[in-house]
C-alpha positions as CSV (number, residue, x, y, z in Angstrom):
1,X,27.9,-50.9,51.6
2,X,25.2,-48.5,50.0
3,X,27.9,-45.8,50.5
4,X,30.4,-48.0,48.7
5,X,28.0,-48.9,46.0
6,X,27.4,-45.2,45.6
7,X,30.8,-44.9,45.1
8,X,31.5,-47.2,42.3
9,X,28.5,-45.8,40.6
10,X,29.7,-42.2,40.7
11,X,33.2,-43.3,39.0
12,X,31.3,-45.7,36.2
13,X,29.5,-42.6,35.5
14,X,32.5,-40.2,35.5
15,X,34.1,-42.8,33.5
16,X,31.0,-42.7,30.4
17,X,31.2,-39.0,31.0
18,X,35.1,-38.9,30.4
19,X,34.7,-41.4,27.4
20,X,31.4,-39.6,25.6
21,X,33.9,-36.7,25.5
22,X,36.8,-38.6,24.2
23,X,34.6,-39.5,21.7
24,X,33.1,-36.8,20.8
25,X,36.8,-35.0,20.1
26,X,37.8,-37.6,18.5
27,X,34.9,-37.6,16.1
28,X,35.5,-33.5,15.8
29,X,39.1,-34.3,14.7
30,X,38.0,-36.7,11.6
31,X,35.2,-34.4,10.7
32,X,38.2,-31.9,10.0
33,X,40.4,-34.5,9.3
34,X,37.9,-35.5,6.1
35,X,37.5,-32.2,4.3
36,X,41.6,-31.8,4.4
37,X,42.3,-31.8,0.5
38,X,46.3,-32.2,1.1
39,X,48.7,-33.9,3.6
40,X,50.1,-31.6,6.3
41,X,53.6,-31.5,7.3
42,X,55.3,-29.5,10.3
43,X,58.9,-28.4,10.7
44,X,60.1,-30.3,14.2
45,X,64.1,-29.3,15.0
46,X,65.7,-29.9,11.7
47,X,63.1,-32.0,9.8
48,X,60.1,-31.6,8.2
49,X,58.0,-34.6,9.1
50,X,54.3,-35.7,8.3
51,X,51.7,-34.5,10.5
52,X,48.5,-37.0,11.3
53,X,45.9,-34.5,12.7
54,X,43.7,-37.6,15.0
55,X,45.8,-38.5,17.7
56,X,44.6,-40.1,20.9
57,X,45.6,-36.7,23.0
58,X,44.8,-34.2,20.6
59,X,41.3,-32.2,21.2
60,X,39.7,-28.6,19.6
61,X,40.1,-25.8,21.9
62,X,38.6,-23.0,18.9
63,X,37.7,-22.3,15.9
64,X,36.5,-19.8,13.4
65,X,37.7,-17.1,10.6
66,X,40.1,-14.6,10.7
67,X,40.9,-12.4,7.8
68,X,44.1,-10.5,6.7
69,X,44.3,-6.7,7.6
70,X,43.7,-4.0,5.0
71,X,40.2,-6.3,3.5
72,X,36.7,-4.6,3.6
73,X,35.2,-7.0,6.2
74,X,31.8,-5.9,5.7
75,X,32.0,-6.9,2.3
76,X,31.8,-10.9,2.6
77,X,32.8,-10.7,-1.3
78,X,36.6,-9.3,-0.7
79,X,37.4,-11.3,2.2
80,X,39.8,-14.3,2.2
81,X,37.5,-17.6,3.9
82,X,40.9,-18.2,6.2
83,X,39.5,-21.0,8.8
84,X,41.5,-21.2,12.1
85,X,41.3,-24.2,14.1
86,X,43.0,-24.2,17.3
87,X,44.1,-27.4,19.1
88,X,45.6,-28.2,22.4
89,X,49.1,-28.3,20.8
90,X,48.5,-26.8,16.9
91,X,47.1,-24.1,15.5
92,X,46.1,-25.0,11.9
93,X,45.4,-22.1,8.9
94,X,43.3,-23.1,6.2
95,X,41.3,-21.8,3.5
96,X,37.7,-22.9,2.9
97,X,36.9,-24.1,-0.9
98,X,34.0,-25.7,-2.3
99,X,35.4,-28.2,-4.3
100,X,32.1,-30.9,-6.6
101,X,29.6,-29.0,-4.2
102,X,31.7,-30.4,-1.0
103,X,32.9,-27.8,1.1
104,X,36.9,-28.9,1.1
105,X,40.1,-27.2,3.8
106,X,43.1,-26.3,2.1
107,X,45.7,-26.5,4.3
108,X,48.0,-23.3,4.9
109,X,49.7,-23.9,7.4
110,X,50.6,-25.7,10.7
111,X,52.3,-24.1,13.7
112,X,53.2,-26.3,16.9
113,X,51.9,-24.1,20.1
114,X,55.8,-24.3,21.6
115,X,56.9,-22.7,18.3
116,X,54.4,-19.4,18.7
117,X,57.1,-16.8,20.8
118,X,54.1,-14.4,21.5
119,X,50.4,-13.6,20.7
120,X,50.5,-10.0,20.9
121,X,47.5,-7.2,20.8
122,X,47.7,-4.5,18.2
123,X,47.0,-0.9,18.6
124,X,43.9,0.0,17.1
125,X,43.8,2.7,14.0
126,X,41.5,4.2,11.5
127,X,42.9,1.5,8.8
128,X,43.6,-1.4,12.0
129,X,40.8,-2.6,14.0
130,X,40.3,-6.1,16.5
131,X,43.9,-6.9,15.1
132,X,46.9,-9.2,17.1
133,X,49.8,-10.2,16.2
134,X,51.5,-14.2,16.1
135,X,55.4,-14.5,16.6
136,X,57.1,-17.7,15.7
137,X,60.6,-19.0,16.7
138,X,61.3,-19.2,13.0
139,X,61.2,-15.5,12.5
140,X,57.4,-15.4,10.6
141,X,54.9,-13.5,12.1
142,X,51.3,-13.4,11.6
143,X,48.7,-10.7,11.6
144,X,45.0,-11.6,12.1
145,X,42.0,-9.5,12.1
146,X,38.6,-10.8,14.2
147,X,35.4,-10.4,13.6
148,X,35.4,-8.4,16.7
149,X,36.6,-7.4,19.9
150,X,35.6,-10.1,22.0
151,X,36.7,-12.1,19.0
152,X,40.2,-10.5,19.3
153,X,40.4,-11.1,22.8
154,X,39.3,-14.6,23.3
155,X,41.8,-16.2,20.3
156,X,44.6,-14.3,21.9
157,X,43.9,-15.6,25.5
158,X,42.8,-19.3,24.2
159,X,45.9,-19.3,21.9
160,X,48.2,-17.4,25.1
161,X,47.1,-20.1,27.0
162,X,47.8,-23.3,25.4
163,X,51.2,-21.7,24.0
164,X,52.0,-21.7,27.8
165,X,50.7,-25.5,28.9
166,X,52.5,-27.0,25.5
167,X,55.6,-25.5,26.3
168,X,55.2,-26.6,30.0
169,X,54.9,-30.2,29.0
170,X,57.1,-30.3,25.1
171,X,60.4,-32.3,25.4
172,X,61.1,-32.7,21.6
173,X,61.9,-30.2,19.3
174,X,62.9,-27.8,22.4
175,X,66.5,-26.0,23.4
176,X,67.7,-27.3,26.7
177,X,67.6,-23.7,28.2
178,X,64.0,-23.9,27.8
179,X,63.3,-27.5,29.1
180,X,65.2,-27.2,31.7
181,X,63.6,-23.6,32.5
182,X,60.9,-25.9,33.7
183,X,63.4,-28.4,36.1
184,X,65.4,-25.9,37.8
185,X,67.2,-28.5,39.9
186,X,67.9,-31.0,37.5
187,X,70.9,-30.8,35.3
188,X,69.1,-33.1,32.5
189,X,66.0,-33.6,30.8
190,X,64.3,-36.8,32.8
191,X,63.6,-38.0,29.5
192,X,67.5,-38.8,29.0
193,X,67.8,-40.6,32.0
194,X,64.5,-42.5,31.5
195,X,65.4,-44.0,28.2
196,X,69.4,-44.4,29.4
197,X,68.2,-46.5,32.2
198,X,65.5,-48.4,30.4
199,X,68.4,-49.3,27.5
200,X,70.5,-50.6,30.2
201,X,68.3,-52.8,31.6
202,X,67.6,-56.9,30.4
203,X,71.4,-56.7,28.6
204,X,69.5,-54.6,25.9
205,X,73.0,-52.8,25.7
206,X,73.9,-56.0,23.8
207,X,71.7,-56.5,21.6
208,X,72.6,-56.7,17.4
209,X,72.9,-53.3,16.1
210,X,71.7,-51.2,19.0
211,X,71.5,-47.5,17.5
212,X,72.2,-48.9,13.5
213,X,68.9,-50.4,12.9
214,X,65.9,-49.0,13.3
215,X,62.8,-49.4,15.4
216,X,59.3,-48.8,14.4
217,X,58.9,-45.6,13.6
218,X,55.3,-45.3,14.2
219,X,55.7,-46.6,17.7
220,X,58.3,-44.0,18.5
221,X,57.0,-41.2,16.7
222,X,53.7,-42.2,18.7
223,X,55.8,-42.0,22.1
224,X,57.2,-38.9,21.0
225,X,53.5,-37.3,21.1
226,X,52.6,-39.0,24.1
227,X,55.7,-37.6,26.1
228,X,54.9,-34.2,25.0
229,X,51.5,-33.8,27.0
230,X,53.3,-34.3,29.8
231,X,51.8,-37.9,30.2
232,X,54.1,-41.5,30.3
233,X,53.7,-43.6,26.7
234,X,52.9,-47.0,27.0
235,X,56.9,-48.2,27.2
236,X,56.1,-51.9,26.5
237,X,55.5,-51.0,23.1
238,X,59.3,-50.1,22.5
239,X,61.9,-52.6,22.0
240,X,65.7,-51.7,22.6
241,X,65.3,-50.4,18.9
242,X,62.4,-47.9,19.3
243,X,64.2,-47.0,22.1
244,X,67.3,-46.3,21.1
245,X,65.6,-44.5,18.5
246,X,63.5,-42.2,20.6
247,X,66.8,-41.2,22.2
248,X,68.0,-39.9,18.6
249,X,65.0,-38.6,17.6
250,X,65.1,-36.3,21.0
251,X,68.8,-35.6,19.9
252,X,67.9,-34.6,16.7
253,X,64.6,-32.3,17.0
254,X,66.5,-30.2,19.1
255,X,66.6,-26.5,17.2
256,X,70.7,-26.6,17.8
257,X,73.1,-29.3,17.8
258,X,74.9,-31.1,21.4
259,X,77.7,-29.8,19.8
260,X,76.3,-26.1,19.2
261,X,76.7,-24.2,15.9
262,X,79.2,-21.8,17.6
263,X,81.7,-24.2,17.8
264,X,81.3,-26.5,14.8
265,X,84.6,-25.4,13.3
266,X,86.6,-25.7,17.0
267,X,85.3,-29.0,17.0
268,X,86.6,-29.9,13.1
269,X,89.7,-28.5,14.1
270,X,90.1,-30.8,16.7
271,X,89.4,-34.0,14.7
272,X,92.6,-32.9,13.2
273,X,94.8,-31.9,16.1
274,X,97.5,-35.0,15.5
275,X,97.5,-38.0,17.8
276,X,95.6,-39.3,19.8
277,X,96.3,-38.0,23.1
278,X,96.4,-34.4,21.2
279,X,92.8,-34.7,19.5
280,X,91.8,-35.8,23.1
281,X,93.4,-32.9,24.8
282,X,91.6,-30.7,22.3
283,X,88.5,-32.5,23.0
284,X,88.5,-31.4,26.5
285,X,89.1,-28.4,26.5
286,X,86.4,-27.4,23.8
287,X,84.2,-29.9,26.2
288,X,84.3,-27.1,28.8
289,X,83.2,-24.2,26.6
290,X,79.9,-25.8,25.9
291,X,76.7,-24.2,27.8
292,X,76.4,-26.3,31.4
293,X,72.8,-28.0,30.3
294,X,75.1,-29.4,26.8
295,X,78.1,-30.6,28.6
296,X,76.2,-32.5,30.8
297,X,73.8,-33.9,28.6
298,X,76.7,-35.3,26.2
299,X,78.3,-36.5,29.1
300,X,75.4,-38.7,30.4
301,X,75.1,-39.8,27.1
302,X,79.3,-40.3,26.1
303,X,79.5,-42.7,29.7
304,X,76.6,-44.7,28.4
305,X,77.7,-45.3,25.0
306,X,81.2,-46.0,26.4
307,X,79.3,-48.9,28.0
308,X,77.3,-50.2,24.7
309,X,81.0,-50.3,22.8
310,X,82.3,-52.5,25.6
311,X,80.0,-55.1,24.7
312,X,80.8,-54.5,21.1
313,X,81.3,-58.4,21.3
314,X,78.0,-59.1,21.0
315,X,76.6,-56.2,19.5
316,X,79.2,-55.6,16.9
317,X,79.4,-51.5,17.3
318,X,82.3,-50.3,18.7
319,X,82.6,-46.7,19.0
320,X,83.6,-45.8,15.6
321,X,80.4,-47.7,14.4
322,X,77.9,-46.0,17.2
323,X,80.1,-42.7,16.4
324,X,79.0,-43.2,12.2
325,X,75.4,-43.5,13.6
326,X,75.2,-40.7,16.0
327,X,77.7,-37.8,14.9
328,X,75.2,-36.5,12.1
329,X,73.0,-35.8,15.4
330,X,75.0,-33.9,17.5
331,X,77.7,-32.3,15.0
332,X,76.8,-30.4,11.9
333,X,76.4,-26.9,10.6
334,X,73.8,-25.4,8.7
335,X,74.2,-26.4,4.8
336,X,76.3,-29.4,6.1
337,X,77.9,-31.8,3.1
338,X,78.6,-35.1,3.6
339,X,81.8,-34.5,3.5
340,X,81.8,-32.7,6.8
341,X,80.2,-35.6,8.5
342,X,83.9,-37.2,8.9
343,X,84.6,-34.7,11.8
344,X,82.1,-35.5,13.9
345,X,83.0,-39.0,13.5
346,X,86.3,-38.7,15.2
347,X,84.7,-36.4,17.3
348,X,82.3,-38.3,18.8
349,X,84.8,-42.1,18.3
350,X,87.2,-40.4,20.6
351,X,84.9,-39.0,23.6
352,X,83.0,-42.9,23.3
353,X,86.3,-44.0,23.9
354,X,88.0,-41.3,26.2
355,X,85.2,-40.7,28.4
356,X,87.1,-40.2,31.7
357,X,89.4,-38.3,30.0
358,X,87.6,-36.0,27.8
359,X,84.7,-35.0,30.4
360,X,87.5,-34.6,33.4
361,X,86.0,-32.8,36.4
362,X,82.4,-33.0,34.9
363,X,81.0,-34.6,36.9
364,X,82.1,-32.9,40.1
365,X,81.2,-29.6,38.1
366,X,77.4,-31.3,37.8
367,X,77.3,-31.5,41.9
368,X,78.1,-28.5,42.5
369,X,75.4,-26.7,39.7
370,X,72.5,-29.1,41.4
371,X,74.1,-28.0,44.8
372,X,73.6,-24.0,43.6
373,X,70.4,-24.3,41.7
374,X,68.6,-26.2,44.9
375,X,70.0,-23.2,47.2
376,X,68.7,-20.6,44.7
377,X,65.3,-22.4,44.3
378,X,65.2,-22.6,48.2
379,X,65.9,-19.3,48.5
380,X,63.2,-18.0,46.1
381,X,60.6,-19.7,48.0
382,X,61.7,-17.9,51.0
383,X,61.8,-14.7,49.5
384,X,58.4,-15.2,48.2
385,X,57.1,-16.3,51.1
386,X,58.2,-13.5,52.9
387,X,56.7,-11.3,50.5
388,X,52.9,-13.5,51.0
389,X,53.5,-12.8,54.5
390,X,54.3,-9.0,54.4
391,X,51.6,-8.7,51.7
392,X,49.2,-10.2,54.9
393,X,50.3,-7.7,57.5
394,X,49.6,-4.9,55.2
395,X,46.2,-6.0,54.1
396,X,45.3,-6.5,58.1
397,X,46.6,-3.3,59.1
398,X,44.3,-1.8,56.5
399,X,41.5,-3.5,57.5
């Protein structure tokens, strides 16, 4: 019993431990949170969307000033006061101002960790010293000076390292190449087939405008960040609504459409192919020049909302109305008009309602990917442990 007692103890105490430093972060993040003078706003997929810096899972990995290359750093005078803070998930760029004797953070910028491509060294030169180099999927790059070398080194292998773990863990906002990079044996995101189940379950499929109106959008925005540490959000707080519209937001903070960009005007053409059967014919066959990942994804998705139309009945949206809903997710083109919304409504109307037909073969196609990808992955881990095991017989011979 003392040994039991013991235990307990130790796991209250772990507990405090665990909660002091929740705390504490959490007090760190509306210290900073305070001297913001502006709102911040980050680019996720398509949109630009409000960014709320105190979040329950959010917690300050580093901080401290960087300055731009080509400034006299020992001359505090012609130096830019550029504040980094580094985050588990964010790296935030600000400017330090005093501002009625109250030191105040202009915010310059906000760059999600699974945005950054690389954090790169530079070569050192008479005019380039303790200098690296930030790449972002969007094409801008950054080039920081430290204070020093150790400096330098430590950003680059704090920021190298949470780039790493938030890309490990991100689901929204991400291509399915590099989600499924992660799941090589899995031919979609589990996150589909989470939410496709939970929608199915309870006759939420009928219920009222399922997909047309909207949930709360702080509760799924909320899941959103919660799924994207790799941790489960607290689902009870989602109705067949927030659901429904955490499924679209996934759909639409991907970087490229279901439908891909390459394709956009195959896919217009088709809406117009003549009758029925034809724009179905044409449908199928553009079906099977979409990447693997994207065929299958829209195929999970086509087969449930095939399901949600037959109850149309009760919640009065057939597969024109879910297709009006939906299509401006997974068809458009950069610059898209209004106007060019009507395709992927007939688009998406007709593989809702020609499911078997459209996605022939697919889901034969899908076993036999799952079937390869196990047999590479099995065979990788046998080539790897072969090469442990030669790597053993070497090191003993030599000892």
């Amino acid at each position: 019993k003392l040994e039991e007692a013991q235990w307990v103890l130790a796991n209250i105490e772990g507990a405090m431990a665990e909660a002091r430093q929740y705390s504490h972060q959490q007090q760190k993040l509306l210290e900073i949170n305070s001297k913001l003078n502006c709102d911040l706003r980050v680019t996720v997929g398509q949109d630009q969307t409000s960014f709320s810096l105190v979040t329950p899972h959010r917690f300050l990995v580093r901080e401290g000033r960087l300055y731009r290359p080509g400034l006299n750093i020992s001359n505090p005078t012609a130096i830019e006061d550029n504040y980094f803070f580094l985050f588990n998930d964010c790296l935030l760029w600000t400017c330090r101002t005093v501002h009625f004797f109250k030191e105040k953070l202009e915010a310059m910028d906000v760059s999600l960790l699974y945005a950054i491509n690389s954090v790169t060294e530079l070569p050192e030169s008479d005019w380039l010293k303790d200098a690296f180099q930030i790449e972002r999927n969007d094409n801008i790059q950054w080039v920081w000076v430290a204070p020093s070398r150790s400096e330098k080194r430590a950003w680059i292998a704090n920021i190298t390292r949470y780039v790493n773990k938030s890309k490990k863990h991100k689901v929204f906002g991400m291509t399915l190449d590099e989600l499924m990079a992660h799941h090589p044996t899995r031919y979609q995101p589990r996150l589909i087939e989470v939410l496709l189940e939970r929608l199915k379950k309870d006759n939420r499929m009928r219920t009222e405008g399922i997909f047309r109106l909207s949930g709360s959008a702080f509760e799924v925005k909320a899941a959103a960040a919660v799924i994207d540490t790799g941790a489960e959000p607290d689902w009870s707080k989602l109705d067949v609504h927030g659901l429904a519209g955490l499924l679209k937001l996934w759909i639409r903070s991907m970087p490229e459409p279901l439908l891909t960009y390459a394709l956009y005007n195959d896919w217009a053409r088709a809406s117009k192919a003549g009758s029925e059967d034809q724009i179905v014919a044409a449908l199928q066959g553009l079906v099977q020049r979409l990447p693997p990942y994207n065929r299958f994804v829209l195929h999970s998705l086509c087969v449930f909302l095939s399901q949600v139309a037959a109850e149309s009945a009760h919640n009065k949206m057939p597969a024109s109305n879910l297709a009006l809903v939906l299509a401006p997710n997974v068809l458009y083109k950069r610059g898209t008009s209004a106007f060019d919304l009507q395709y992927g409504n007939v688009v998406l109307a007709h593989m809702i309602s020609h499911t078997a037909r459209v996605f022939v073969g697919v889901e034969e196609e899908r076993e036999r990917f799952v079937a390869e990808r196990v047999r590479e992955c099995e065979e990788e881990r046998e080539r790897q442990k072969e090469e442990k095991e030669k790597e053993e017989r070497e090191e003993k011979k030599e000892n």
